[in-house]
Structure formats: C-alpha cells, structure tokens
C-alpha positions as CSV (number, residue, x, y, z in Angstrom):
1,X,-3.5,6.2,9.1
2,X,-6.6,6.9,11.7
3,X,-6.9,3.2,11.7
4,X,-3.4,2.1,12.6
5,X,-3.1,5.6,15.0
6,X,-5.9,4.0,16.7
7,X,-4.2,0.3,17.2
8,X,-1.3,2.0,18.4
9,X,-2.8,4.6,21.0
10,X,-4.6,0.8,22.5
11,X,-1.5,-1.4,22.7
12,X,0.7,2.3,24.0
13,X,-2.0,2.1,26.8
14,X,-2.5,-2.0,27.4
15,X,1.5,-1.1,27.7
16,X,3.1,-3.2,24.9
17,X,6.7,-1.1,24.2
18,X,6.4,-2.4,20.4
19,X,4.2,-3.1,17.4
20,X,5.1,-4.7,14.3
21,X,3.2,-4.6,11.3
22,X,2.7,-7.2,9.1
23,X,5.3,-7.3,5.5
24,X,4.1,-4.0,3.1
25,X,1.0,-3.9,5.5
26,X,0.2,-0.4,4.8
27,X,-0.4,-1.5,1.1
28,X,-2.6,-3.9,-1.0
29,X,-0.8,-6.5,-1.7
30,X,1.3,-5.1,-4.2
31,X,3.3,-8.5,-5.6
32,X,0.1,-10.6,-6.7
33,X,0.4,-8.6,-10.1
34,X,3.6,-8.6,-12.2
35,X,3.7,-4.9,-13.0
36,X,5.3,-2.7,-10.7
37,X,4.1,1.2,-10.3
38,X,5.8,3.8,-9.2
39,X,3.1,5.2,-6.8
40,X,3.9,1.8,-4.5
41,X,7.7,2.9,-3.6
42,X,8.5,6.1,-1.4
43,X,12.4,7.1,0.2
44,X,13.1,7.4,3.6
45,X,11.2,10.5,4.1
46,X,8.1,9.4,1.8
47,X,4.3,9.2,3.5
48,X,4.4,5.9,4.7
49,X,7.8,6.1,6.2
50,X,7.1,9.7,8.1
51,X,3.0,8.5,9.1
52,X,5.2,5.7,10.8
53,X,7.3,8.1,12.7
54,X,4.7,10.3,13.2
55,X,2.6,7.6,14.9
56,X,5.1,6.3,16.8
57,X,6.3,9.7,18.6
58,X,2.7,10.5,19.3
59,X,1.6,7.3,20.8
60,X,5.4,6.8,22.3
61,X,5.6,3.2,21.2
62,X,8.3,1.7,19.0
63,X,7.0,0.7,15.4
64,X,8.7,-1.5,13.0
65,X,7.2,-1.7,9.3
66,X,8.0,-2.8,6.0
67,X,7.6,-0.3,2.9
68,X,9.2,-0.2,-0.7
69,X,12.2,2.2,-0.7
70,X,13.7,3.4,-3.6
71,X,17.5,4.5,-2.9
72,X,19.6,7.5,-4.8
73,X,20.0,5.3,-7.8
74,X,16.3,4.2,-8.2
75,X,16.5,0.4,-7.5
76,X,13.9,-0.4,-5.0
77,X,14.0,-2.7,-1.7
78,X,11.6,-4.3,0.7
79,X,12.8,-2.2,3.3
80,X,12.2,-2.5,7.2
81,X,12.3,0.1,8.9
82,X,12.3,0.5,12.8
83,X,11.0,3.7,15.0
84,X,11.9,3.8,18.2
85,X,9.2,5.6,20.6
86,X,10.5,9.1,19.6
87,X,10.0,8.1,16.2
88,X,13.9,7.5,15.2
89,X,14.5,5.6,12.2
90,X,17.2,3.1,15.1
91,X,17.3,0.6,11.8
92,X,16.8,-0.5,8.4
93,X,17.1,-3.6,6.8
94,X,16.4,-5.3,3.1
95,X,14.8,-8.4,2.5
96,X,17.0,-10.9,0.3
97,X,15.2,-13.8,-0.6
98,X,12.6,-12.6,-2.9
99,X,10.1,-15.3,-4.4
100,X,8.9,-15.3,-7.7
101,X,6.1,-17.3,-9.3
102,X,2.6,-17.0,-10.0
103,X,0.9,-14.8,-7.2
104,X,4.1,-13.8,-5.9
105,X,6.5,-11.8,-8.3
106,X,8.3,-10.2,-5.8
107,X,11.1,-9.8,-8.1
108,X,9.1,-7.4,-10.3
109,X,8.8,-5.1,-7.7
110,X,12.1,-4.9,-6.1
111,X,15.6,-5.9,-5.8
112,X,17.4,-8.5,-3.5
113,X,18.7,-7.0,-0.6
114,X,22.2,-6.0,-0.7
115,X,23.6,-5.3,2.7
116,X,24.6,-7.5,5.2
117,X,22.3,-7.5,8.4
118,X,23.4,-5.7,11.7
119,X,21.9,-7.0,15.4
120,X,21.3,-3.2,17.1
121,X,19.8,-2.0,20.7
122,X,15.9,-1.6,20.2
123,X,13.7,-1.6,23.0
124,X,15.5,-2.7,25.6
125,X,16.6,-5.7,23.8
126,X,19.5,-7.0,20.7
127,X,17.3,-7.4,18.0
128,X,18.0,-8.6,14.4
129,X,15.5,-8.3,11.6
130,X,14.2,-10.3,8.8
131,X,11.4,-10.1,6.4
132,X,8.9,-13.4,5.7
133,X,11.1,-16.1,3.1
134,X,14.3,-15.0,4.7
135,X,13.3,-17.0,7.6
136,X,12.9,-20.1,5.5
137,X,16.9,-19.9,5.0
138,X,19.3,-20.9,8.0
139,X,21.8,-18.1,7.4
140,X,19.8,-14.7,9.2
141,X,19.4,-16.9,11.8
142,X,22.6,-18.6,12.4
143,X,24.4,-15.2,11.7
144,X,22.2,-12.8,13.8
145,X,22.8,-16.0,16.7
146,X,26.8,-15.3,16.3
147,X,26.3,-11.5,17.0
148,X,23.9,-12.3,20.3
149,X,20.6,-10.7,19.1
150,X,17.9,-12.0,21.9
151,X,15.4,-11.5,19.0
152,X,14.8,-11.5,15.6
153,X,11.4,-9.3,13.9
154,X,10.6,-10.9,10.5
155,X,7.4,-9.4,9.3
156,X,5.5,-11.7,7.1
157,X,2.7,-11.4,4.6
158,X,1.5,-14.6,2.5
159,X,-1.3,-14.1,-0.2
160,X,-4.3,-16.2,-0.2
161,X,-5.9,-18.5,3.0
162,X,-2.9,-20.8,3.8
163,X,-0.2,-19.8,6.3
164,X,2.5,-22.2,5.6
165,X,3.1,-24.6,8.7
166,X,5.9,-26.1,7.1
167,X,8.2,-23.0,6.7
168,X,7.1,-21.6,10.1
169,X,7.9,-24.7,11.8
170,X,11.3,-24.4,10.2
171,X,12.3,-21.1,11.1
172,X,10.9,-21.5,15.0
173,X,13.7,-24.5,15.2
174,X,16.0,-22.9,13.7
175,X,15.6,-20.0,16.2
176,X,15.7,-22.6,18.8
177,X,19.0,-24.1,17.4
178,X,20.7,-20.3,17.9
179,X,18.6,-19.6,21.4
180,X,17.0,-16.6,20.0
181,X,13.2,-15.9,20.5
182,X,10.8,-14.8,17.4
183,X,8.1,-11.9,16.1
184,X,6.5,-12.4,13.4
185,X,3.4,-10.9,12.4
186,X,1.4,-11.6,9.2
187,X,-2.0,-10.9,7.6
188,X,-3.3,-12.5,4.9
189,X,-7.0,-12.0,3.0
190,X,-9.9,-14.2,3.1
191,X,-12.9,-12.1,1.1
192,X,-13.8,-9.2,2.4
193,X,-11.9,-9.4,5.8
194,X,-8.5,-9.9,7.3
195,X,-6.9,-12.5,9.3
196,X,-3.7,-12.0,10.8
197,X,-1.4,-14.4,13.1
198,X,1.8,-13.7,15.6
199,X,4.4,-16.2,15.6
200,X,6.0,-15.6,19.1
201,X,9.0,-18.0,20.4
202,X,10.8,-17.9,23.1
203,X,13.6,-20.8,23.0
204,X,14.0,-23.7,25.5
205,X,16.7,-23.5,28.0
C-alpha cells in the first residue's frame, strides 16, 4: 500500500486525473496455480477494495483496479472497480472471457462475468471497461462503440516475458473500427523485477 500511495501522490502532482493498475495487480499472480484460496477474494468493502478508495480520496486522483470479488452467494468475479477522486466506487465491471490452460487457469479462480457492460461518466470522459482477453473478442468493443464511450480501460496482466503483439494489435483495430481510444496497462515478471507496458490509442479521424 505505501508503495502504490507513493505512485499515486507523483502522477496526482505530474497532474494525470487517472491511474490504472494493471489486471489483479495488487496480488501475485494468483491464476498460474490451479487451486484457488480463499484469502485471494475480498467483497466490495474488503482491504484491497477500501486501500483503493482510501488512496484515491487522499491523493484526489481517480483509480481503476481489478480484484477478486466474491458476491452474496459466494461465486467469485474478476471485478473492476473504478474510484473516482473522492474515492466513489462510479463503476464495476466483470471480466467474461476467462482462459484456461496451463499457466492460466483463470476458471479455477472465478466465474465468467455475468452482467452486461454499461458506458458511464468517469473523469470527464464516457468510458467503458474491459479486462485483458475480453479485448481479444469484437463484441465489448463494438457494443461499448453503439453506446458512444470515448474510451474503453481494459487492464491487462500476462504471465511470463511475452506480451502478445498479435492480440494487442487486434484489439487497437478494433477500437479504431468503433472510433474509440484505448488504456491498457499490464505488468508482467521477468526474475526478480517487473516490467510493465501502456497500450494507449487514440483512433484516426
């Protein structure tokens, strides 16, 4: 928490209005192993939910982040959840595609999304959200295009030292095709330190 309080106070004063944080960033990364826990999945009001808030209020900057949610019944969903600068929960949204195979066993952890996705003011600006492999499907994009988002957030995280070029290139032109512009944020390991990358489009006109 010091750590990400820390990236936050420096973008609040370099005067960026939002951060996003990469897909479960606040956790290891809990789908390379194919037994869930119970410790990795919180509700609304759990820690990594309210340190979110929390952060966002104090540095006044709007925060969107992904955690595990588990809902009244006790099915869990990779949830994102977006703070505005008063630290508001504005937004929600669960991820639907969920990949499973060796290294990723998403499907162990958590359920396929089950609502349908809503465009809603954040920031200044229409913006939709989506979560990493949900961008490598044409539907989020076309349909968040039909309600006139200007943007869609997908927070991404992919395991191991390749960054698929492929499926980014993909979802940038299919952003393109709709006219809407792109965040996505991702970090992935390599030994003992972190590399991240921020996929930022901004469609021709």
């Amino acid at each position: 928490g010091h750590q990400l309080g820390a990236r936050l106070k420096q973008a609040s004063r370099a005067g960026a209005g939002l951060v996003v944080l990469p897909e479960l960033g606040l956790d290891p990364r809990v789908a390379t192993r194919n037994e869930p826990r119970d410790r990795d999945a919180e509700d609304e009001t759990g820690p990594r939910a309210t340190m979110c808030a929390e952060l966002a209020r104090t540095h006044r900057i709007a925060v969107i982040t992904t955690v595990i949610l588990r809902d009244a019944k006790g099915r869990r969903f990779n949830t994102t959840l977006a703070f505005d600068a008063r630290g508001q929960l504005r937004n929600s949204y669960r991820k639907i595609h969920l990949p499973h195979e060796p290294g990723v066993w998403e499907a162990s952890h958590y359920e396929p999304g089950n609502q349908p996705p809503r465009v809603f003011e954040f920031a200044g600006l229409r913006v939709g959200l989506q979560i990493c492999s949900d961008l490598n499907r044409p539907f989020g994009c076309h349909l968040r295009g039909a309600q006139q988002a200007d943007l869609i957030v997908a927070p991404r995280r992919h395991p191991g030292e390749h960054v698929p070029s492929l499926a980014n290139r993909h979802a940038r032109q299919r952003c393109h095709q709709r006219g809407l512009s792109r965040v996505s944020q991702s970090s992935a390991r390599r030994g003992d330190a972190h590399r991240r990358s921020l996929g930022s489009d901004r469609p021709r006109r």
